[in-house]
N, CA, C and O atoms as CSV, one atom per row, in Angstrom:
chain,resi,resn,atom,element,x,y,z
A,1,UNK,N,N,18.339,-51.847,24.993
A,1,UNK,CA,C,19.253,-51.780,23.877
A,1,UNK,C,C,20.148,-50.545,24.047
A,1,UNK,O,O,19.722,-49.562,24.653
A,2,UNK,N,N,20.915,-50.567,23.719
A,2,UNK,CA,C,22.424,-49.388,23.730
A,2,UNK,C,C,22.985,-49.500,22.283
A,2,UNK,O,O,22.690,-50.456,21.566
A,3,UNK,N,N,23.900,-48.376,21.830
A,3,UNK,CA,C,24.301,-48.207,20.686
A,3,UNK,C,C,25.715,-49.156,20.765
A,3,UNK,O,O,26.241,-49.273,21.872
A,4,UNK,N,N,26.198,-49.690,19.836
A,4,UNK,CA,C,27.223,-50.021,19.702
A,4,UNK,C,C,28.183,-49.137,18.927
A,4,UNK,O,O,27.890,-48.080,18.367
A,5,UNK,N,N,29.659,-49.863,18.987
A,5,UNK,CA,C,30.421,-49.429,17.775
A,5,UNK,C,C,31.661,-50.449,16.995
A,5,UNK,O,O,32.822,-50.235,16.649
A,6,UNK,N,N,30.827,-51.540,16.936
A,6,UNK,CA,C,31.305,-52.594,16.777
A,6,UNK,C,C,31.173,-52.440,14.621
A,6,UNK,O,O,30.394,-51.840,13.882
A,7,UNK,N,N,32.208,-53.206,14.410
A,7,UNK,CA,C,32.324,-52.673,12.600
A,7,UNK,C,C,31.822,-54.375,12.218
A,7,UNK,O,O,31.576,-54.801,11.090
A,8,UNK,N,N,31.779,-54.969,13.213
A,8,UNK,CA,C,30.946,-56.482,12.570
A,8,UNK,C,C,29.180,-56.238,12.817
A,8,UNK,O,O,28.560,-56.537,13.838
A,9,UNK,N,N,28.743,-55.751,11.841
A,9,UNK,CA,C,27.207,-55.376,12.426
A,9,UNK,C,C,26.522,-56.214,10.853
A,9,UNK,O,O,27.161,-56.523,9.847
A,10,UNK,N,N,25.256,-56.376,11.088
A,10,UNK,CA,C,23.864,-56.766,9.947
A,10,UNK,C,C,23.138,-55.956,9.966
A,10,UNK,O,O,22.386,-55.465,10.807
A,11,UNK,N,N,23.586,-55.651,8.061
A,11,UNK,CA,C,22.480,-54.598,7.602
A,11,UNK,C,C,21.458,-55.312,6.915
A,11,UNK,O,O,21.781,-55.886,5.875
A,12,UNK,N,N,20.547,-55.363,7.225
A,12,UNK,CA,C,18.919,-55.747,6.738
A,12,UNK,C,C,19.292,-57.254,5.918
A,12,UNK,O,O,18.390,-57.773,5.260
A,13,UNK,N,N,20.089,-57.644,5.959
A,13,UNK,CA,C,19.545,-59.352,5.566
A,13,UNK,C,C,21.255,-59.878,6.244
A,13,UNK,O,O,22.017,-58.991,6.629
A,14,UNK,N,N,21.620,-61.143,6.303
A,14,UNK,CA,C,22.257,-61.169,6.912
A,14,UNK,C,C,23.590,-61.942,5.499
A,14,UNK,O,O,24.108,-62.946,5.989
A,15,UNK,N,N,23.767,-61.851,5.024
A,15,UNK,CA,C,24.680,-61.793,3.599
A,15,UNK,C,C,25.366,-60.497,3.913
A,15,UNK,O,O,26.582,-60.425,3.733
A,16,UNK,N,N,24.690,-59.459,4.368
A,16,UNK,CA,C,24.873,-57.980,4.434
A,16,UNK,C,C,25.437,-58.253,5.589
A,16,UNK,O,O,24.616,-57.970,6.462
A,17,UNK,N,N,26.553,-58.714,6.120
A,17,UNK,CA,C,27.360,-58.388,7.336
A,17,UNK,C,C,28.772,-57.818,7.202
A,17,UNK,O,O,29.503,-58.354,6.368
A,18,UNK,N,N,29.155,-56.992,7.784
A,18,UNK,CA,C,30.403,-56.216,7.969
A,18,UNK,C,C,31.486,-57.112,8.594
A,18,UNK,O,O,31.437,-57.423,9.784
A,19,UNK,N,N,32.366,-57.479,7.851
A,19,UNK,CA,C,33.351,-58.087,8.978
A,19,UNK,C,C,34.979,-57.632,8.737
A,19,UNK,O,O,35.921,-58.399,8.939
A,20,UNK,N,N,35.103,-56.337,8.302
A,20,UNK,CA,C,36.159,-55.874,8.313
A,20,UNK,C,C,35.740,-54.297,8.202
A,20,UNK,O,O,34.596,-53.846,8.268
A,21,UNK,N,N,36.786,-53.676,8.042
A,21,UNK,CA,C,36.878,-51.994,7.989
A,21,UNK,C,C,36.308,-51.470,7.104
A,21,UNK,O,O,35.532,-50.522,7.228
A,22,UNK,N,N,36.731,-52.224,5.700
A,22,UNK,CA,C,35.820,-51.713,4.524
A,22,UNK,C,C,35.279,-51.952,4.408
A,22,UNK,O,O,34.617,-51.053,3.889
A,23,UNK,N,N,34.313,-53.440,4.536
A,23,UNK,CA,C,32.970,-53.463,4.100
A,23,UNK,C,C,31.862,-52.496,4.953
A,23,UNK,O,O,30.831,-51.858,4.739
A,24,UNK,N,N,32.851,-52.852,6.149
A,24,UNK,CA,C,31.801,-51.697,6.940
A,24,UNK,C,C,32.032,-50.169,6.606
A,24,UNK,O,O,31.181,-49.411,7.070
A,25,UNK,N,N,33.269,-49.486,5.716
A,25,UNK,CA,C,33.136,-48.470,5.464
A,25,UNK,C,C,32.260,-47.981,3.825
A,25,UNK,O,O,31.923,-46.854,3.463
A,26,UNK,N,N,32.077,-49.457,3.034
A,26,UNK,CA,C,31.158,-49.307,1.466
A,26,UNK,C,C,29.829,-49.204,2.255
A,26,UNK,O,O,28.967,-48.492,1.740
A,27,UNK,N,N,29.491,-49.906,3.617
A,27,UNK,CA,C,28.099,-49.694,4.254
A,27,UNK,C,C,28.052,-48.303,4.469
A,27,UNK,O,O,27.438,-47.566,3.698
A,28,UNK,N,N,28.653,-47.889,5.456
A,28,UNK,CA,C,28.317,-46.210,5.643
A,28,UNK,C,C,28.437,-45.667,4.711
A,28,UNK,O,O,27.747,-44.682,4.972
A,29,UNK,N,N,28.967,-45.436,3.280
A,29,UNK,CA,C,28.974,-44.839,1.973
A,29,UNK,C,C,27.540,-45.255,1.213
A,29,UNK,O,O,26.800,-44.440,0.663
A,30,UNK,N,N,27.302,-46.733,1.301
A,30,UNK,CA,C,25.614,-46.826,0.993
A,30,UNK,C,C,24.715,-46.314,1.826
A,30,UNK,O,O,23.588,-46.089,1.385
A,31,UNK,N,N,24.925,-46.122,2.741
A,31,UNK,CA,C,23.994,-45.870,3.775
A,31,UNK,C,C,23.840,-43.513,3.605
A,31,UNK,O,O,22.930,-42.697,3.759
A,32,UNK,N,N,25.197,-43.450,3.263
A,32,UNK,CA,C,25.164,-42.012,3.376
A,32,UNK,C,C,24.469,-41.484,1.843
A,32,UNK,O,O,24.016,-40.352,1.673
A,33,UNK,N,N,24.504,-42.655,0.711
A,33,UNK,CA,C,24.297,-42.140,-0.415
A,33,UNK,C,C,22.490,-42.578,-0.695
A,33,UNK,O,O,21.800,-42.086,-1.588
A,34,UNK,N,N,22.086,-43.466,0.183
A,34,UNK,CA,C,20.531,-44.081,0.103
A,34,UNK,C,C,19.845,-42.833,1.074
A,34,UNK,O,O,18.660,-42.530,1.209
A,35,UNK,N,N,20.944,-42.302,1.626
A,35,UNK,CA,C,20.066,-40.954,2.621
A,35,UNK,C,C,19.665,-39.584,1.570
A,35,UNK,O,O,18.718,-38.804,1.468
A,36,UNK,N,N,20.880,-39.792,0.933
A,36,UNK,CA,C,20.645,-38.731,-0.296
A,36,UNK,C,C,19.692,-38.867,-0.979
A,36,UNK,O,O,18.787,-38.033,-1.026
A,37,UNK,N,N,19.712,-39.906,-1.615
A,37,UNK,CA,C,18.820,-40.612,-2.506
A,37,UNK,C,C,17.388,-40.054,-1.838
A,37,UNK,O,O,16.803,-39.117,-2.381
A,38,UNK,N,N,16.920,-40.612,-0.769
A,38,UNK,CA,C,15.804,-40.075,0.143
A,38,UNK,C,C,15.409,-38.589,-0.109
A,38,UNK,O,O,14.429,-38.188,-0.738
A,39,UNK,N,N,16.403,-37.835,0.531
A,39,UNK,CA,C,16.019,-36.836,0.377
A,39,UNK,C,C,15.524,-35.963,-1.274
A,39,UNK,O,O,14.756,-35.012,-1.421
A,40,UNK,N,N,16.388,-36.814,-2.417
A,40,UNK,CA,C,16.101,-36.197,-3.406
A,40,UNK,C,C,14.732,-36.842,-4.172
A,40,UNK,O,O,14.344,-36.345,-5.229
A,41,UNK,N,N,14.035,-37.989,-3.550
A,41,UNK,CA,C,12.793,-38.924,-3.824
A,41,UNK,C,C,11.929,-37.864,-3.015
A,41,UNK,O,O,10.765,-37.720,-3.387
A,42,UNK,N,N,12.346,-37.177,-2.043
A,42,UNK,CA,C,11.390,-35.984,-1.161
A,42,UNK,C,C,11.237,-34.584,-2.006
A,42,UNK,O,O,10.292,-33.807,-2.146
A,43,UNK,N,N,12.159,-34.598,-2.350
A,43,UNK,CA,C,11.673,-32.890,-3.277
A,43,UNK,C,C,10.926,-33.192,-4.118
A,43,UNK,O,O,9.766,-32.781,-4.081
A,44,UNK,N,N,11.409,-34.052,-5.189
A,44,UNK,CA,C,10.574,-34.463,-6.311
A,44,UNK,C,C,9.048,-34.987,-6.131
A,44,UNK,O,O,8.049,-34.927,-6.848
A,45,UNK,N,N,9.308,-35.501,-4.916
A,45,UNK,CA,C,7.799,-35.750,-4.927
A,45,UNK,C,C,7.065,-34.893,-4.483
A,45,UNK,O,O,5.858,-35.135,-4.475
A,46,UNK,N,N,7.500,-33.756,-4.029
A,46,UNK,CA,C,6.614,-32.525,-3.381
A,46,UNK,C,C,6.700,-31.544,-3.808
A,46,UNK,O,O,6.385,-30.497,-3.242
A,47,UNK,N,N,7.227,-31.679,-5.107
A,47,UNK,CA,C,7.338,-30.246,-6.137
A,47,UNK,C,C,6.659,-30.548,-7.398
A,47,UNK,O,O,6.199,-31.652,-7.686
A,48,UNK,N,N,6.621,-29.432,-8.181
A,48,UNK,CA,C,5.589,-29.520,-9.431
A,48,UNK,C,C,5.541,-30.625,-9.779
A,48,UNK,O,O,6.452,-31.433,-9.592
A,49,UNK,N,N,4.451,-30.875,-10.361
A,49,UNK,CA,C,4.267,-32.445,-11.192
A,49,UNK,C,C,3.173,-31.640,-12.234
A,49,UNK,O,O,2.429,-30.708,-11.928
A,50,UNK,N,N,3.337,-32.374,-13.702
A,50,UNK,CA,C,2.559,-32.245,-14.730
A,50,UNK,C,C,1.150,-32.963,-14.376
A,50,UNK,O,O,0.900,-33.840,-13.549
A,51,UNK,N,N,0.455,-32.391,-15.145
A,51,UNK,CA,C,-1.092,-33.009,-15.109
A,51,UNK,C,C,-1.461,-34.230,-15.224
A,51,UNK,O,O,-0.936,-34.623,-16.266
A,52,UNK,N,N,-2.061,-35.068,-14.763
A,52,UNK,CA,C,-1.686,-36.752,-14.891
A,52,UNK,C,C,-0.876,-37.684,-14.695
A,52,UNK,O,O,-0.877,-38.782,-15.252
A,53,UNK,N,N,0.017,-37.201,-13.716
A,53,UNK,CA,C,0.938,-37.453,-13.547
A,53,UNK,C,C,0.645,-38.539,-12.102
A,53,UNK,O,O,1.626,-38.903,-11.454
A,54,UNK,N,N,-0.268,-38.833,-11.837
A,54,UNK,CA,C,-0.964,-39.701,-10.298
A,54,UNK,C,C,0.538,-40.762,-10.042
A,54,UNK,O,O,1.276,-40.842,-9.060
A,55,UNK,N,N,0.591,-41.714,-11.806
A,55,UNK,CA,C,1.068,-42.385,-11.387
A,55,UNK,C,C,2.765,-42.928,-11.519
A,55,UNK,O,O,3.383,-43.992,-11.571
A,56,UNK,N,N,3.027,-41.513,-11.535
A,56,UNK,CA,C,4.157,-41.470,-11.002
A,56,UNK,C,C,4.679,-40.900,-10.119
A,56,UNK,O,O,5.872,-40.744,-9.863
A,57,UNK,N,N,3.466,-40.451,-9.444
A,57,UNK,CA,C,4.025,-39.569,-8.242
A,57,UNK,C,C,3.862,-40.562,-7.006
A,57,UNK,O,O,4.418,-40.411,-5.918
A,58,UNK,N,N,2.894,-41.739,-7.405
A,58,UNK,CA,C,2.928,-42.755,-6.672
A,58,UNK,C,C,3.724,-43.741,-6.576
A,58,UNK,O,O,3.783,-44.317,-5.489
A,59,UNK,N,N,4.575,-44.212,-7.723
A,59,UNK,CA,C,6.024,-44.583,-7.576
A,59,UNK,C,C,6.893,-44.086,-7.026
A,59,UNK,O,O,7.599,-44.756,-6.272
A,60,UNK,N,N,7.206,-42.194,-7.320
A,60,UNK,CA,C,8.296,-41.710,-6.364
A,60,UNK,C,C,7.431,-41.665,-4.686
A,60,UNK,O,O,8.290,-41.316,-3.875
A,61,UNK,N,N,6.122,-41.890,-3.991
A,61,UNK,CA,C,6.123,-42.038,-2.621
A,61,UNK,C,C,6.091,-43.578,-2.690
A,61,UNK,O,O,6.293,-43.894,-1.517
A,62,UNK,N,N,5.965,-44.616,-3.339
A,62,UNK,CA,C,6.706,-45.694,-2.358
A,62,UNK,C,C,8.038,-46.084,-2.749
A,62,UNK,O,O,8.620,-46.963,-2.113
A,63,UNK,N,N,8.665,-45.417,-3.898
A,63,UNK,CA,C,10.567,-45.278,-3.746
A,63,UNK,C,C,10.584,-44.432,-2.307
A,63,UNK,O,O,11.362,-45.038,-1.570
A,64,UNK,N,N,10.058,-43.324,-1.649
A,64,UNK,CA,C,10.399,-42.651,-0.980
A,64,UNK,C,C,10.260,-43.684,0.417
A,64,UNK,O,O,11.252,-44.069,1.035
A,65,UNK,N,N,9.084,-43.988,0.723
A,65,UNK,CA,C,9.002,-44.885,2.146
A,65,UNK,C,C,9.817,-45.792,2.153
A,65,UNK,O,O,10.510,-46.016,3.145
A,66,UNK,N,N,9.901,-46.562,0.937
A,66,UNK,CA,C,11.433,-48.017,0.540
A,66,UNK,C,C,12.281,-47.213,1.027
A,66,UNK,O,O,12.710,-47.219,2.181
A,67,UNK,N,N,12.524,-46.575,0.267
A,67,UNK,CA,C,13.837,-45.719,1.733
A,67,UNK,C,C,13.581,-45.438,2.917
A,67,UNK,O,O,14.351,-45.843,3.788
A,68,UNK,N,N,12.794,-44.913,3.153
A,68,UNK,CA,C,12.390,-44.176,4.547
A,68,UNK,C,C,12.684,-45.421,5.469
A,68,UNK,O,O,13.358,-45.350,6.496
A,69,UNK,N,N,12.024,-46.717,4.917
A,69,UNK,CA,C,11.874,-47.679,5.877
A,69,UNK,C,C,13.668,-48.814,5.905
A,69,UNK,O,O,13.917,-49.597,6.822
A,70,UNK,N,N,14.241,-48.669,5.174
A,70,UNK,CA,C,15.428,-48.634,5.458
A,70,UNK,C,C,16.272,-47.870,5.990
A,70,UNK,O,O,17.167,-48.335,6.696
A,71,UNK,N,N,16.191,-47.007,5.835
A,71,UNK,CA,C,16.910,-46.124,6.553
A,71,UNK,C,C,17.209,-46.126,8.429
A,71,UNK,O,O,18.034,-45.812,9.288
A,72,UNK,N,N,15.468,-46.900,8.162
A,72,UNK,CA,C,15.319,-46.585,9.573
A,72,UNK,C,C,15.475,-48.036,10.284
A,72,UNK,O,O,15.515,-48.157,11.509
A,73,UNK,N,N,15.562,-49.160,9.345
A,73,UNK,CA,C,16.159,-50.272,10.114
A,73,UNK,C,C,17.695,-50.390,10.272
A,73,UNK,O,O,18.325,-51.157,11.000
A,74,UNK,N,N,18.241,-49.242,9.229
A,74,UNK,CA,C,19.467,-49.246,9.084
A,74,UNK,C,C,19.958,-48.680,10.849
A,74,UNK,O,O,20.926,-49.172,11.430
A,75,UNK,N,N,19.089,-47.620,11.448
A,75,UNK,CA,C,19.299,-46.984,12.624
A,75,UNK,C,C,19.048,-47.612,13.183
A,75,UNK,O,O,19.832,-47.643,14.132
A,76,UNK,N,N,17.964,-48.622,13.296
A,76,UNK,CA,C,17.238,-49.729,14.380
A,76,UNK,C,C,18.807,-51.014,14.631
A,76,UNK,O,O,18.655,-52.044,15.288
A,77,UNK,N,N,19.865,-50.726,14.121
A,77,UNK,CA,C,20.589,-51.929,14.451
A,77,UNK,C,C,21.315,-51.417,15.569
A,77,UNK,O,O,22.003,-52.210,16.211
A,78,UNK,N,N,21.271,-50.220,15.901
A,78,UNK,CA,C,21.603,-49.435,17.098
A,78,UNK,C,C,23.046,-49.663,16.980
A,78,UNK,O,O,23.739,-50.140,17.878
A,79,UNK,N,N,23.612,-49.169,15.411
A,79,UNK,CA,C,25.313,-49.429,15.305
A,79,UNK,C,C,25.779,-47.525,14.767
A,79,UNK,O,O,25.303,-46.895,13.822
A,80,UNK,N,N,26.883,-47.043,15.831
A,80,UNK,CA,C,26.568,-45.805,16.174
A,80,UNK,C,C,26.889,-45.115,14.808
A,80,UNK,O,O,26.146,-44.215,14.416
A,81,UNK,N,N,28.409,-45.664,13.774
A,81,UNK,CA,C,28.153,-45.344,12.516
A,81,UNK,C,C,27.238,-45.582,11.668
A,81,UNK,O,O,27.072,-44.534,11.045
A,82,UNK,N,N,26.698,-46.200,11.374
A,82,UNK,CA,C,25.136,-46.913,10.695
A,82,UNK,C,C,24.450,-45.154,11.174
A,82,UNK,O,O,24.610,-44.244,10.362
A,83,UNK,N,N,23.869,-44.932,12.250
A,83,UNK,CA,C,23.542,-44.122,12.760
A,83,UNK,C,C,23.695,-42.445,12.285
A,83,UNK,O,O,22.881,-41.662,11.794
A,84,UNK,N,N,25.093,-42.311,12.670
A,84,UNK,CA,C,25.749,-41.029,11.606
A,84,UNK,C,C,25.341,-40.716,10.080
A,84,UNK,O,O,24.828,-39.782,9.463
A,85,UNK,N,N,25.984,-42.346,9.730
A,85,UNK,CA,C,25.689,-42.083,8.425
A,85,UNK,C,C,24.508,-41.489,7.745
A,85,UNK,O,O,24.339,-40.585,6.926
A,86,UNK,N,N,23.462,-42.651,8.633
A,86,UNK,CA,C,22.216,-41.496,7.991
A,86,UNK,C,C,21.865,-40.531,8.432
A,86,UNK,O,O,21.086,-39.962,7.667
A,87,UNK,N,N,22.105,-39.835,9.632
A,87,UNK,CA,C,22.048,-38.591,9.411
A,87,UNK,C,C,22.821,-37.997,8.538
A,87,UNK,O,O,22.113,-37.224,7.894
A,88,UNK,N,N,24.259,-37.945,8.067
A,88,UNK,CA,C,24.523,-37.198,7.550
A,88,UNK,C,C,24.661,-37.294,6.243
A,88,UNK,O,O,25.415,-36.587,5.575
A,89,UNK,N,N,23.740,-38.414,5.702
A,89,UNK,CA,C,23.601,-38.323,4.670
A,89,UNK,C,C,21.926,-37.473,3.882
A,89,UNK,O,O,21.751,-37.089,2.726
A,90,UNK,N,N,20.897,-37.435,5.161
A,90,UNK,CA,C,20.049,-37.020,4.882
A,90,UNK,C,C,20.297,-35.304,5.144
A,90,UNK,O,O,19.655,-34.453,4.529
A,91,UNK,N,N,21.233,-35.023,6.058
A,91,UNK,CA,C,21.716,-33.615,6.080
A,91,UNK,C,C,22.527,-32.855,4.580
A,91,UNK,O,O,22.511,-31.722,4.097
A,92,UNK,N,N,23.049,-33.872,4.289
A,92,UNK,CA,C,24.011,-33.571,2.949
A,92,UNK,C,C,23.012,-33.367,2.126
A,92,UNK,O,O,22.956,-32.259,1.592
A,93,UNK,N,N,21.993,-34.356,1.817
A,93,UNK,CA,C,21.014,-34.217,0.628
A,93,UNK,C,C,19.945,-32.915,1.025
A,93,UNK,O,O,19.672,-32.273,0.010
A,94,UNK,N,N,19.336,-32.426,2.170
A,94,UNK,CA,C,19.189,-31.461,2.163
A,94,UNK,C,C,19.681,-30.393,1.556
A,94,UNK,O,O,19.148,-29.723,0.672
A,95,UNK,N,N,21.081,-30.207,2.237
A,95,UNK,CA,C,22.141,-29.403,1.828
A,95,UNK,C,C,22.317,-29.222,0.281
A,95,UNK,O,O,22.515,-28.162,-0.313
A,96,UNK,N,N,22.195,-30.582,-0.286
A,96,UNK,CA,C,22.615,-30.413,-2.054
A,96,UNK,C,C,21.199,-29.284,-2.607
A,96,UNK,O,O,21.264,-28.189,-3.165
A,97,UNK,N,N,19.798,-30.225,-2.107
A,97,UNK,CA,C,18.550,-30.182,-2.998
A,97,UNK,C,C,17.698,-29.056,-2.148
A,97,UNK,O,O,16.491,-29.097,-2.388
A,98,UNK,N,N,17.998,-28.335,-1.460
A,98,UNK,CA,C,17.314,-26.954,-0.913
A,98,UNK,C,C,16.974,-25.717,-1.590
A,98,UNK,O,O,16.103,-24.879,-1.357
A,99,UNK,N,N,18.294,-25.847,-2.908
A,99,UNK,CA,C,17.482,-24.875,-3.870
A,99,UNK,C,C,16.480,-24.970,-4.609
A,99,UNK,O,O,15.756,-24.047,-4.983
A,100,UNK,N,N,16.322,-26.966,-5.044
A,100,UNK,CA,C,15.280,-27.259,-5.664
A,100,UNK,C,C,13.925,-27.353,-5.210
A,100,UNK,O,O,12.983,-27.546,-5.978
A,101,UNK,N,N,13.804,-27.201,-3.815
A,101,UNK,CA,C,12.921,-27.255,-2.787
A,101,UNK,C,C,11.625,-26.286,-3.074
A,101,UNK,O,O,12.041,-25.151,-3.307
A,102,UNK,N,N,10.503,-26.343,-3.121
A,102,UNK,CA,C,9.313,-25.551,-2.856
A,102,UNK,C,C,9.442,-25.019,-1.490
A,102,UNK,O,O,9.600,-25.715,-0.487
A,103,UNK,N,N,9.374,-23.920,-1.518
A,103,UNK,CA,C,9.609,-22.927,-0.675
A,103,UNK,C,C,8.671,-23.706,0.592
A,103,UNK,O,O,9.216,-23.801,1.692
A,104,UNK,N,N,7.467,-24.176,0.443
A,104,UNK,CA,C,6.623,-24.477,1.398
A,104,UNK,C,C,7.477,-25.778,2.083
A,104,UNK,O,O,7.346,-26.122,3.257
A,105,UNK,N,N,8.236,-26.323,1.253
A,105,UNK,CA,C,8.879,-27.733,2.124
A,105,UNK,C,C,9.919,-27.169,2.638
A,105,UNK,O,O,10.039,-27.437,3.833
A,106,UNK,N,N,10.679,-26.530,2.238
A,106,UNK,CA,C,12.332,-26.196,2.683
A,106,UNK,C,C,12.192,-26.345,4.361
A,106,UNK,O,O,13.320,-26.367,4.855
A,107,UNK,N,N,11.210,-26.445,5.293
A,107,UNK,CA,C,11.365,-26.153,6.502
A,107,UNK,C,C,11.000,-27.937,6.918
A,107,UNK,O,O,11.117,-28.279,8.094
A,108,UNK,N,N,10.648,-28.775,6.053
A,108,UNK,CA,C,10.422,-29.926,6.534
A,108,UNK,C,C,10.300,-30.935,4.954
A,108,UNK,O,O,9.967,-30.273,3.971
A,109,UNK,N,N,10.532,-32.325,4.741
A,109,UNK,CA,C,11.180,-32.807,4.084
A,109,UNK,C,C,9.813,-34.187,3.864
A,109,UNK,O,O,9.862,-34.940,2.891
A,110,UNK,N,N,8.810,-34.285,4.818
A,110,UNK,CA,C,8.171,-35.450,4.750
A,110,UNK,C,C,7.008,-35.361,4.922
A,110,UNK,O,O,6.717,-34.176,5.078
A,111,UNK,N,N,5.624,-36.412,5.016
A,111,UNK,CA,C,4.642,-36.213,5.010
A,111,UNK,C,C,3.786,-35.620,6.696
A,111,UNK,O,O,2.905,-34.779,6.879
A,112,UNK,N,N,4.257,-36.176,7.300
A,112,UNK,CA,C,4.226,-36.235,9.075
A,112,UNK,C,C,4.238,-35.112,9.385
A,112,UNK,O,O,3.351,-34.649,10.102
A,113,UNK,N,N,5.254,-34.379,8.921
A,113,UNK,CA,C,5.510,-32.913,9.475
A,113,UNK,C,C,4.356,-31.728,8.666
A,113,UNK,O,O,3.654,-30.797,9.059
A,114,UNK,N,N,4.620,-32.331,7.458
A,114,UNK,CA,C,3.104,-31.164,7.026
A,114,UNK,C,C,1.613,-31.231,7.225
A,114,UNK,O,O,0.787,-30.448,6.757
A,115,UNK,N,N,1.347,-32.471,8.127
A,115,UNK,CA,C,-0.124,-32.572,8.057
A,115,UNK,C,C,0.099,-31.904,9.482
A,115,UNK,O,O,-0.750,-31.047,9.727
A,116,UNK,N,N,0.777,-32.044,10.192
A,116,UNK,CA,C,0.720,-31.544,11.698
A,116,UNK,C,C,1.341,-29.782,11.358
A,116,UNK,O,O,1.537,-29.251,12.451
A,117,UNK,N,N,1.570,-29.119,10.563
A,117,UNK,CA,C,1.553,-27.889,10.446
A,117,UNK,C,C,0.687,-27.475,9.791
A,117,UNK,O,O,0.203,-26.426,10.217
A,118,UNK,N,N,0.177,-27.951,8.709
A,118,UNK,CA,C,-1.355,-27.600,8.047
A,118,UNK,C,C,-2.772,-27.743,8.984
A,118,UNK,O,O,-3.929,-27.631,8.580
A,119,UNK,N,N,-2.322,-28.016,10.306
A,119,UNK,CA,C,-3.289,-29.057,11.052
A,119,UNK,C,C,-3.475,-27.499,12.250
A,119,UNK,O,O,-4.247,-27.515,13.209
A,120,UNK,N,N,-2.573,-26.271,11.878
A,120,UNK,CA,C,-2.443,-25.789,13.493
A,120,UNK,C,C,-2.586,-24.001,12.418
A,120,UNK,O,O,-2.563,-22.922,13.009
């Protein structure tokens, strides 16, 4: 597989196809704003929570993987804007939500990365 840069691409169902400039440019605008979204389903879920709160902290981690796992089929179509976008949409949402950040996450954003630094 190789990246493309073709603006006729399928995002996750096939209704969802690009076949002009703009639809493929409202995709990279969803795609840059569902990265945000991500990242701000990541602070919240890794910052204070009230007492009893189990079960909603278990709604914001599977809002968070529902994204996570789009995001990442969104990259799996190997379409090179698709691609950008989410990075720079998960860079932007960093960028916004870093002040809201627990000091202990600011250096990493997900679950993967803290069990393998708590781990060493």
């Amino acid at each position: 597989m190789a990246f493309t840069s073709s603006i006729h691409t399928t995002l996750w169902l096939s209704p969802w196809t690009t076949t002009n400039v703009y639809s493929y440019g409202a995709s990279l605008l969803a795609l840059v704003a569902l990265a945000v979204l991500h990242e701000c389903l990541a602070v919240h879920r890794h910052g204070p929570s009230p007492a009893g709160a189990k079960l909603w902290l278990s709604g914001l981690y599977c809002a968070s993987m529902t994204t996570s796992y789009l995001l990442m089929l969104a990259v799996m179509t190997f379409n090179v804007g698709f691609f950008l976008a989410v990075v720079l949409g998960l860079g932007l949402g960093y960028y916004l939500l870093f002040e809201r950040m627990d000091p202990e996450h600011q250096s990493r954003s997900d679950g993967c990365h803290a069990r393998l630094l708590a781990a060493t």
